[in-house]
N, CA, C and O atoms as CSV, one atom per row, in Angstrom:
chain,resi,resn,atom,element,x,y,z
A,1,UNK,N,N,-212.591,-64.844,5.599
A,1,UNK,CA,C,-212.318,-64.742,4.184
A,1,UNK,C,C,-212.113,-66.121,3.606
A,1,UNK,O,O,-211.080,-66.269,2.952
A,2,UNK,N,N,-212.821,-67.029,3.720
A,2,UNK,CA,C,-212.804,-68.059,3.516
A,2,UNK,C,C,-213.494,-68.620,2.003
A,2,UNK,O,O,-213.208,-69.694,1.475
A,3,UNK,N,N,-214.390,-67.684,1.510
A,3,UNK,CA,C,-214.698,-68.081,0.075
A,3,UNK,C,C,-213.562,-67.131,-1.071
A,3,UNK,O,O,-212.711,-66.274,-0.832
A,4,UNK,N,N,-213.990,-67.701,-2.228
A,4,UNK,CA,C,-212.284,-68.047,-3.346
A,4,UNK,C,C,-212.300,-66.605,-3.642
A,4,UNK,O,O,-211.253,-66.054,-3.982
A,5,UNK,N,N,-213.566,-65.851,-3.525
A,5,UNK,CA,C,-213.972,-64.359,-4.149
A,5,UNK,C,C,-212.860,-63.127,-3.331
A,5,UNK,O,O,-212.354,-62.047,-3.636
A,6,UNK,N,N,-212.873,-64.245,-1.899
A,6,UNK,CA,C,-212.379,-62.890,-1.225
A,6,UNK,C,C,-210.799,-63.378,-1.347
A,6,UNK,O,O,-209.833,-62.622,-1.248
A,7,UNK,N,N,-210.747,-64.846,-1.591
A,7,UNK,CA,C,-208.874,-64.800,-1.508
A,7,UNK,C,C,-207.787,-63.635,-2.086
A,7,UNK,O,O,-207.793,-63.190,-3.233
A,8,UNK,N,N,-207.508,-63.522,-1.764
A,8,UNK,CA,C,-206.271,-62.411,-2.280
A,8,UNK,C,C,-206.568,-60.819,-2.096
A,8,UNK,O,O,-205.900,-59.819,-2.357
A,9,UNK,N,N,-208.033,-61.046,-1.458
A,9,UNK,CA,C,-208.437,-59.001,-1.383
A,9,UNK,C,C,-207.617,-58.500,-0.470
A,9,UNK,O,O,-207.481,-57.287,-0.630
A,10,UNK,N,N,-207.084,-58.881,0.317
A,10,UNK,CA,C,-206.011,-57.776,1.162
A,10,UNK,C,C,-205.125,-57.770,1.184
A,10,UNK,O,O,-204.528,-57.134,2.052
A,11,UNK,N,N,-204.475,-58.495,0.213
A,11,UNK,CA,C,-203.203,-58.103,-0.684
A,11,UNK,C,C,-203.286,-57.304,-1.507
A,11,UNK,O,O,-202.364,-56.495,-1.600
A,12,UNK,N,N,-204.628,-57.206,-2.589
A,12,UNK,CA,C,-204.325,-56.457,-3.243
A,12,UNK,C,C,-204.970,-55.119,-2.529
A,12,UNK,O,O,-204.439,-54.097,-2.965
A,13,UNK,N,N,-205.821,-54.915,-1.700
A,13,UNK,CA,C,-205.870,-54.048,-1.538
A,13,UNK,C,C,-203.779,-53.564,-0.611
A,13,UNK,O,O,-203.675,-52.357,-0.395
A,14,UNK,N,N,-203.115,-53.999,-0.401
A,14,UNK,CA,C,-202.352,-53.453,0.569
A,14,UNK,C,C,-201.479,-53.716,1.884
A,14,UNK,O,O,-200.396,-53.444,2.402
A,15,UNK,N,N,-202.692,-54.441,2.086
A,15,UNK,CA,C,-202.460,-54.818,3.418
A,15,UNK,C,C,-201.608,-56.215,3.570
A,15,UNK,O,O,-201.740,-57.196,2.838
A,16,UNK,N,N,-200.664,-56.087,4.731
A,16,UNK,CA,C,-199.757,-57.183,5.441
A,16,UNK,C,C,-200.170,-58.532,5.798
A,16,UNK,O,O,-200.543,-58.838,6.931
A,17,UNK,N,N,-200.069,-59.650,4.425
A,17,UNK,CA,C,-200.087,-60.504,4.646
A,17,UNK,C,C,-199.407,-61.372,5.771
A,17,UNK,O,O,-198.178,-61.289,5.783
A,18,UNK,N,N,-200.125,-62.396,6.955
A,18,UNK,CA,C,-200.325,-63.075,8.259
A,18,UNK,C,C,-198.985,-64.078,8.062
A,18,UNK,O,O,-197.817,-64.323,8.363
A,19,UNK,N,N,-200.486,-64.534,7.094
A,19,UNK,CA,C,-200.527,-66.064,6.804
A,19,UNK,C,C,-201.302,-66.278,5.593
A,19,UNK,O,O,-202.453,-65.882,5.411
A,20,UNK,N,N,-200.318,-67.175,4.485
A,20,UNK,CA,C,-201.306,-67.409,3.661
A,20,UNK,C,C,-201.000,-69.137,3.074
A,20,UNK,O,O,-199.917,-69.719,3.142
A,21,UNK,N,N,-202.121,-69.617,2.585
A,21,UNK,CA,C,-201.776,-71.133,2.068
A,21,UNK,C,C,-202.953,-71.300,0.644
A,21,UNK,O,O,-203.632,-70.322,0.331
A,22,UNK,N,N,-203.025,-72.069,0.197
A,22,UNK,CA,C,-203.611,-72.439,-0.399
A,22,UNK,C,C,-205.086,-71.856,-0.741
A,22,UNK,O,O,-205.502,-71.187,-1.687
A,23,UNK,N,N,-205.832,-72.495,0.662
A,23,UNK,CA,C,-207.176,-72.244,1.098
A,23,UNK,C,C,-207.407,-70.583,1.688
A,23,UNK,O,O,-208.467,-69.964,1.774
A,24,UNK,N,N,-206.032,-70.143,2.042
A,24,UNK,CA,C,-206.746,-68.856,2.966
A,24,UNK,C,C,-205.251,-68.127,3.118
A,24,UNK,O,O,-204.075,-68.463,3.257
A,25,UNK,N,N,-206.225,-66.655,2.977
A,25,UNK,CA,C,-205.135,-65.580,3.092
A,25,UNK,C,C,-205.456,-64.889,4.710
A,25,UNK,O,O,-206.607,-64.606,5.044
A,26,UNK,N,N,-204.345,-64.691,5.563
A,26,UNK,CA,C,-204.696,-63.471,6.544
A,26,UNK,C,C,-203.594,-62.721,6.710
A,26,UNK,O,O,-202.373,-62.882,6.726
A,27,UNK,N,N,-204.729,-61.464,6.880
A,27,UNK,CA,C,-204.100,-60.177,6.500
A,27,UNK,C,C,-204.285,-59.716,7.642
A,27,UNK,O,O,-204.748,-60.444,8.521
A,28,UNK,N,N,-203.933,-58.288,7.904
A,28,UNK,CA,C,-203.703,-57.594,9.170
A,28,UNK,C,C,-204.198,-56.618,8.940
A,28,UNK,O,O,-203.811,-55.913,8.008
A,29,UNK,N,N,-205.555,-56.179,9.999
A,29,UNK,CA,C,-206.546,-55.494,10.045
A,29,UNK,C,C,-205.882,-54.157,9.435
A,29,UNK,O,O,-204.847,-53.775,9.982
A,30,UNK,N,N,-206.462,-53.298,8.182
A,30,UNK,CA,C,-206.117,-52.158,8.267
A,30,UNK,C,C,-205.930,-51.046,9.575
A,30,UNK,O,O,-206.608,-51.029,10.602
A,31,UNK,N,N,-204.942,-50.245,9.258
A,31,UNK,CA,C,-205.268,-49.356,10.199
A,31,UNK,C,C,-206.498,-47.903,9.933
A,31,UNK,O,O,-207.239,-47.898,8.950
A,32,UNK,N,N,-206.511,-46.766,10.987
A,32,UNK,CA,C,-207.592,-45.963,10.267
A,32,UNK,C,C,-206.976,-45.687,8.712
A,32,UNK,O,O,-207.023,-46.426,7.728
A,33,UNK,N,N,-206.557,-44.740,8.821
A,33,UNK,CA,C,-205.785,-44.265,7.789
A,33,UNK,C,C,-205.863,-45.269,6.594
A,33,UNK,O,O,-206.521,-44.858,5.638
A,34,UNK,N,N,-205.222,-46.712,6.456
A,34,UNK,CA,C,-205.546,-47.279,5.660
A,34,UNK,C,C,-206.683,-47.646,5.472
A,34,UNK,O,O,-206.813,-48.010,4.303
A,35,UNK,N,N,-207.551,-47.731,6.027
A,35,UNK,CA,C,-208.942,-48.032,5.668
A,35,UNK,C,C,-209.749,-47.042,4.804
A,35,UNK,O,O,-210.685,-47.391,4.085
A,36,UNK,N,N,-209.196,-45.461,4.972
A,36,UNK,CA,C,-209.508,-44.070,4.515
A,36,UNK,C,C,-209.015,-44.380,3.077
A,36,UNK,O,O,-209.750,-44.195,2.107
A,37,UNK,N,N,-207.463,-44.966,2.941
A,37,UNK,CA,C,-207.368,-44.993,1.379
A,37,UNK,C,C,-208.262,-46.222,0.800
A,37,UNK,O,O,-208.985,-46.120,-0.192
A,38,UNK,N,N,-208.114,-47.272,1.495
A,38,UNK,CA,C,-209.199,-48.384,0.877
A,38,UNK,C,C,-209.884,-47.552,0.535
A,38,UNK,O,O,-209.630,-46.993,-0.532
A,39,UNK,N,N,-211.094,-47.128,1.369
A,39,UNK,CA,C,-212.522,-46.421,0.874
A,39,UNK,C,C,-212.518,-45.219,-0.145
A,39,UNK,O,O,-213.480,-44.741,-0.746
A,40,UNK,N,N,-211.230,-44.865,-0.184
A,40,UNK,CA,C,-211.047,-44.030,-0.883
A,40,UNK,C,C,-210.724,-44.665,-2.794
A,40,UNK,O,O,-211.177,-44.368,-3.899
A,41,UNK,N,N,-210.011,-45.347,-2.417
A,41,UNK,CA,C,-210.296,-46.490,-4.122
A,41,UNK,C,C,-211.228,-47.132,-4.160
A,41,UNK,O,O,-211.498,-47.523,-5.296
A,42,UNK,N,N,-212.108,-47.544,-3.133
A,42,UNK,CA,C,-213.270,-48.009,-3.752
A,42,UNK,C,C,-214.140,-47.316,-4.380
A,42,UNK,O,O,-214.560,-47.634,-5.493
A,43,UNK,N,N,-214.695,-45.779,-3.420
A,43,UNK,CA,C,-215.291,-44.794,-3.978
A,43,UNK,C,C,-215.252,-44.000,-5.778
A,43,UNK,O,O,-216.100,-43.560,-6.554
A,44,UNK,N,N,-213.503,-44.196,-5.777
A,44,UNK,CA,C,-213.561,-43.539,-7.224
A,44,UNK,C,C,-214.137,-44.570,-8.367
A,44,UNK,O,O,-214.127,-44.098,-9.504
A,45,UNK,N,N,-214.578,-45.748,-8.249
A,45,UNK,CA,C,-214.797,-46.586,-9.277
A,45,UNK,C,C,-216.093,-46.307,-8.841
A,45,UNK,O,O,-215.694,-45.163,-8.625
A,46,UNK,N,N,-217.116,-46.269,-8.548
A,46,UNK,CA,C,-218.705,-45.887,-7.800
A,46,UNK,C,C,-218.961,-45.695,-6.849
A,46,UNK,O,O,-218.465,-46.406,-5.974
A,47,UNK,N,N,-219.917,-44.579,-6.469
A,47,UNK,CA,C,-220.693,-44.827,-5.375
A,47,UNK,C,C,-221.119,-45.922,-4.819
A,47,UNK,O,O,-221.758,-46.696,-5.532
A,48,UNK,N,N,-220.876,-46.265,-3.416
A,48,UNK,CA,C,-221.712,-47.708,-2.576
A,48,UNK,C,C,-221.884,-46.898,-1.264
A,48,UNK,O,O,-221.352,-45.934,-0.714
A,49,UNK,N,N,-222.754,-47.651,-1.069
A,49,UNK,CA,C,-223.708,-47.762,0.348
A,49,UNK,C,C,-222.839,-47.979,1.434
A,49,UNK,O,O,-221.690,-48.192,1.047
A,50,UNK,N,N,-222.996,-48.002,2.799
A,50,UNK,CA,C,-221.847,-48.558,3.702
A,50,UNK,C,C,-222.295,-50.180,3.702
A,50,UNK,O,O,-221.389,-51.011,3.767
A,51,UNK,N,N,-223.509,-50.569,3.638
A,51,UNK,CA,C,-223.155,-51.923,3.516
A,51,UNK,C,C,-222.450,-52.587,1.930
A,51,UNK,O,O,-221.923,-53.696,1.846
A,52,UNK,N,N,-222.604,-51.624,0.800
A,52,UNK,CA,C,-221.993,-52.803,-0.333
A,52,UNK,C,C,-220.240,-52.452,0.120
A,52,UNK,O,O,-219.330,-53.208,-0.220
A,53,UNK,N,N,-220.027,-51.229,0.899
A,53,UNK,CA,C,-218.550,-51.581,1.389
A,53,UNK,C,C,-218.273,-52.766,2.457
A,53,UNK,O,O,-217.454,-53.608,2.090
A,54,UNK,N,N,-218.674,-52.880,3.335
A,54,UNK,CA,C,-218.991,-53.788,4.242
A,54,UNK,C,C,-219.009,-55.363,3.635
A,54,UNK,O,O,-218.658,-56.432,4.135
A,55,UNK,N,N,-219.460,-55.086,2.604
A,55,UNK,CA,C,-219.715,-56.835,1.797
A,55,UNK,C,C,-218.388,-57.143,1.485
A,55,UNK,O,O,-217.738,-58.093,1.921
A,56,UNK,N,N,-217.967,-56.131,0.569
A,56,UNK,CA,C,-216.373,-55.850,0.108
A,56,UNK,C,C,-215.389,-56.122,1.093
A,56,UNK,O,O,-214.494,-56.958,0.971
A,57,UNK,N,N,-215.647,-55.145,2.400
A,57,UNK,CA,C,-214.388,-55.399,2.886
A,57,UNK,C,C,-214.921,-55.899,4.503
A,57,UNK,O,O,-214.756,-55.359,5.598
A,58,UNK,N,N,-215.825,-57.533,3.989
A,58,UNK,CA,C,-216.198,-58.260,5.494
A,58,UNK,C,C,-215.002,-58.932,5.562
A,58,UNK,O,O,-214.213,-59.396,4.739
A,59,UNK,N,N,-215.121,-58.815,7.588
A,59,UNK,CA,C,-213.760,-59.768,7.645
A,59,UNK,C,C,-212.015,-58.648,7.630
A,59,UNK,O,O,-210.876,-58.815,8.066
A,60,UNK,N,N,-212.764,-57.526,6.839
A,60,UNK,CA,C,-210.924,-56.316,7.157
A,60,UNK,C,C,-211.518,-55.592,7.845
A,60,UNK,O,O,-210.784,-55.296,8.787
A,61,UNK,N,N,-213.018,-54.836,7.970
A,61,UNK,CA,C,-213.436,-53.841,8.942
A,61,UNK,C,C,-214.855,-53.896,8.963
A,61,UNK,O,O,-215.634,-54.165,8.049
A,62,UNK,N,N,-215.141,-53.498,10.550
A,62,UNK,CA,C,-216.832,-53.897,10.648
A,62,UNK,C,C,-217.602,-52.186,10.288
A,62,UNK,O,O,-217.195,-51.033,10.149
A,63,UNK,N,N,-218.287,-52.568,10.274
A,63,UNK,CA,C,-220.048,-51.449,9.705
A,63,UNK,C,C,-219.375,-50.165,10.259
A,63,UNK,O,O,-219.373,-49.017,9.815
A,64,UNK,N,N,-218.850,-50.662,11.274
A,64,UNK,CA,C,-219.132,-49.329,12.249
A,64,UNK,C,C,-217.580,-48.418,11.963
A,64,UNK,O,O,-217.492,-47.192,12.017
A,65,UNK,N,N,-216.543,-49.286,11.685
A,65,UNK,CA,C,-215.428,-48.578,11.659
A,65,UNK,C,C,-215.330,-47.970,10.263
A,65,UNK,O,O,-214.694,-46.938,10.050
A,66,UNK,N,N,-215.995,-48.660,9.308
A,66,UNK,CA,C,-216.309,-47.744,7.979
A,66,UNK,C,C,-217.607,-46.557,8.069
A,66,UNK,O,O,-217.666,-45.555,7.356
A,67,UNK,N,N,-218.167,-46.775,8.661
A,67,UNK,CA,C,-219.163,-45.491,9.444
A,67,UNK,C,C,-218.561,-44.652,9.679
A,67,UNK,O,O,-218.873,-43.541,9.252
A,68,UNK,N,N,-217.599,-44.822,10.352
A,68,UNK,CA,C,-216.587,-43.528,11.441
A,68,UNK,C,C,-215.388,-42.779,10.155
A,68,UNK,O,O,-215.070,-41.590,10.170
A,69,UNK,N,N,-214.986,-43.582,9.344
A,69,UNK,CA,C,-213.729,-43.422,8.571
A,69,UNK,C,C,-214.791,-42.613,7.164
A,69,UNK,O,O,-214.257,-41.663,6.591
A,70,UNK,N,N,-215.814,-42.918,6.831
A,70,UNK,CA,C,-216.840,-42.323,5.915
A,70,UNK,C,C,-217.015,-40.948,6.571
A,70,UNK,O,O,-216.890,-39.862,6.005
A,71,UNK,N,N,-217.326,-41.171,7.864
A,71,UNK,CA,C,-217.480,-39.581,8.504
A,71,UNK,C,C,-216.588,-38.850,8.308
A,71,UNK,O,O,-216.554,-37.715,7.833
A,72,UNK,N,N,-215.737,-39.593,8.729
A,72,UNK,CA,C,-214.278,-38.280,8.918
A,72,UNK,C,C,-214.297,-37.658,6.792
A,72,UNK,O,O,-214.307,-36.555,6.245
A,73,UNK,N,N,-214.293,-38.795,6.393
A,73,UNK,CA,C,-214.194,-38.260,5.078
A,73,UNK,C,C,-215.111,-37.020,4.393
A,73,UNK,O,O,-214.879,-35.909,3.917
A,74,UNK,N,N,-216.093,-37.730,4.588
A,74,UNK,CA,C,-217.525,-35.927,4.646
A,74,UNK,C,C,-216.769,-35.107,5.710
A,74,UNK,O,O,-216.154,-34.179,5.184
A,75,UNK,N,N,-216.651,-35.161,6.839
A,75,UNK,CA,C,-216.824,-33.864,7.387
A,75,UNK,C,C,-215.247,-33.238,7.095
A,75,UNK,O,O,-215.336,-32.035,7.341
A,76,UNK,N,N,-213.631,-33.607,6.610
A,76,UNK,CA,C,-213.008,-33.129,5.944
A,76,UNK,C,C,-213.207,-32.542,4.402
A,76,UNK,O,O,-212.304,-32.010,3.757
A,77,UNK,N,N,-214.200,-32.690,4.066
A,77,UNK,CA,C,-214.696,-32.193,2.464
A,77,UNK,C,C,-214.203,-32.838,1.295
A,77,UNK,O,O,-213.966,-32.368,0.182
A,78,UNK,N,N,-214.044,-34.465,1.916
A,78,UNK,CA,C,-213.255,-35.171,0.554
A,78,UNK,C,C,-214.600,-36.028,-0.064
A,78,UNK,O,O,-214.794,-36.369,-1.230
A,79,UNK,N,N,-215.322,-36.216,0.947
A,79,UNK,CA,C,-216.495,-37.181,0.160
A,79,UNK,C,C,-217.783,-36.245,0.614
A,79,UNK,O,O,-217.747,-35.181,1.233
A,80,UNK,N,N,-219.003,-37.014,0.086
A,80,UNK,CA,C,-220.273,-36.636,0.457
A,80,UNK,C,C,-221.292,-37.865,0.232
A,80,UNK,O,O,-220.935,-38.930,-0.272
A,81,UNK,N,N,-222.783,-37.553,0.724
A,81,UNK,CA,C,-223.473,-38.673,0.589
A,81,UNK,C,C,-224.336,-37.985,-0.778
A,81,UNK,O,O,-224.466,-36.811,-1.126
A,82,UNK,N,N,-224.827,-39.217,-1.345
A,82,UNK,CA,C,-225.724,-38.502,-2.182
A,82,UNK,C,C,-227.386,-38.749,-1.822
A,82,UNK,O,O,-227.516,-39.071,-0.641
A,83,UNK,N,N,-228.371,-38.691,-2.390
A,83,UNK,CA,C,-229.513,-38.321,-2.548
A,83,UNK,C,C,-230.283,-39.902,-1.531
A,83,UNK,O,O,-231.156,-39.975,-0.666
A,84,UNK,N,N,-229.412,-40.925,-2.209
A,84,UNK,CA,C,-229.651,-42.181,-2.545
A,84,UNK,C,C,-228.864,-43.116,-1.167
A,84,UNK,O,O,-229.031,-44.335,-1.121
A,85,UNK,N,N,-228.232,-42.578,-0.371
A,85,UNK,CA,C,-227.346,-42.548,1.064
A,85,UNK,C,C,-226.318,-43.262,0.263
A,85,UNK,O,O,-226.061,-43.962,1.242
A,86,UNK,N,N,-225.596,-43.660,-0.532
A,86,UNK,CA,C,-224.828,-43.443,-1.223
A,86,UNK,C,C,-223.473,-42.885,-0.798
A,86,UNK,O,O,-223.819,-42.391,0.275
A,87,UNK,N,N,-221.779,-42.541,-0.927
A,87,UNK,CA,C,-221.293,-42.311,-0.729
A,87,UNK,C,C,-219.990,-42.274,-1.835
A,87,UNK,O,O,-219.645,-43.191,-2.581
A,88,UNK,N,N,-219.499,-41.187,-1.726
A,88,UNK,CA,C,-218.784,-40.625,-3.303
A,88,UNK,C,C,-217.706,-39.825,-2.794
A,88,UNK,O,O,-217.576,-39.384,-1.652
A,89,UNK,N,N,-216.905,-39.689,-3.844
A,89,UNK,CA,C,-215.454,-39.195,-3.635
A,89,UNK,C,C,-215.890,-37.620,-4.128
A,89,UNK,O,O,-216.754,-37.864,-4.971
A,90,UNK,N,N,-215.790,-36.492,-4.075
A,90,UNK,CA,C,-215.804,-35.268,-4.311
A,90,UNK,C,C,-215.220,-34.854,-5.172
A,90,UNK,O,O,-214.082,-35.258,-4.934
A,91,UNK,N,N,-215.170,-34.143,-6.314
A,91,UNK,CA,C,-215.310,-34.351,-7.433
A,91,UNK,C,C,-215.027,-34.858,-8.530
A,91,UNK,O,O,-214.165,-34.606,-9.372
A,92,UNK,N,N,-216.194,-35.940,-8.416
A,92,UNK,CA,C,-216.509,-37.463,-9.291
A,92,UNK,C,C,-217.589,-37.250,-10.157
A,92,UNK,O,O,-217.583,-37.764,-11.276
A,93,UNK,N,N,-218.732,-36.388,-9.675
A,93,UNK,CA,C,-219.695,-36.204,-10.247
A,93,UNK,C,C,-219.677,-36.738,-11.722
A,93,UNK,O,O,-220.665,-36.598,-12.442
């Protein structure tokens, strides 16, 4: 998290600031669960792809652990994919 865009994203998203200075914030890897509400506020502002989450949150969780935490979310009936592989909060429409 080293460019100025990402300074401060895992604070505000939540998460337990390390270490922080000037140049650089570190935060402490979400856990599942928190990663479920992350994705879960990202979702209600638009649909994204797993990579425009991935862009968002490079550096707090990789491809694959938002893969798994997206799943659980479809197959509990809180999200779905759309047409477009896309991924949305249930009813957002």
């Amino acid at each position: 998290m080293d460019d100025e865009g990402s300074l401060g994203i895992g604070k505000k998203l939540g998460l337990k600031v390390v270490y922080e200075d000037p140049d650089v914030v570190v935060v402490r890897a979400p856990t599942e669960d928190q990663l479920i509400s992350i994705l879960i506020n990202l979702l209600r502002d638009k649909p994204m792809s797993v990579k425009e989450l991935h862009t968002f949150l490079s550096g707090l969780a990789s491809e694959d652990k938002i893969r798994r935490a997206l799943t659980k979310l479809v197959n509990e009936g809180r999200a779905y994919v759309l047409e477009d592989g896309r991924f949305t909060i249930v009813g957002l429409e």
